[in-house]
C-alpha positions in Angstrom: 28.8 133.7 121.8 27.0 134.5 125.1 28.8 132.4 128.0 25.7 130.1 128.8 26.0 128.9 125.2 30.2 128.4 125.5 29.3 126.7 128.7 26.6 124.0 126.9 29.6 123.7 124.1 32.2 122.9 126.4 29.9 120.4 128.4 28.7 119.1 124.7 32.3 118.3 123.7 33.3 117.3 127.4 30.4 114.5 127.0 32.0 113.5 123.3 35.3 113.4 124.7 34.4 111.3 127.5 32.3 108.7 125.1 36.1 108.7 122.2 37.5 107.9 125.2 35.9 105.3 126.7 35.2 103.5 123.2 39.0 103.7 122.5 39.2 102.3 126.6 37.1 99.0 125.2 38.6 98.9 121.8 42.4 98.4 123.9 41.0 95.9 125.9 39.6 93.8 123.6 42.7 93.8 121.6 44.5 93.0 125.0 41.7 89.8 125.3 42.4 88.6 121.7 46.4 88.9 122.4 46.4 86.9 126.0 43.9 84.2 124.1 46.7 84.0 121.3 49.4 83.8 124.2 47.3 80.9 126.2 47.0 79.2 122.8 50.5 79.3 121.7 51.3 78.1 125.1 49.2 75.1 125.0 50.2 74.1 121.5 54.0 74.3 122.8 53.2 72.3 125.8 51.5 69.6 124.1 54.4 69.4 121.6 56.6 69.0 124.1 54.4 66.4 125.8 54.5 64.7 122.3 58.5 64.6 121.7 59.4 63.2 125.3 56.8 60.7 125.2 
């Protein structure tokens, strides 16, 4: 392999790294979303139950 061609393969596979990585990046943070709407959720379910048993 002449090293122009090893240099366009390790660009190729930089560029393919780069997009895993930035897919993986997006699937985190939507699972981080989903999670802190859960949490916010959770939380307003407690504090209305709470509201409910004092009242």
């Amino acid at each position: 392999m002449g090293p122009e061609l090893h240099y366009q393969v390790m660009i190729n596979r930089a560029s393919e790294l780069q997009e895993e990585a930035a897919a993986h990046r997006r699937a985190r943070e939507a699972q981080s979303d989903m999670k802190a709407q859960q949490r916010s959720g959770h939380r307003r379910l407690r504090a209305a139950f709470g509201k409910l048993r004092t009242s």
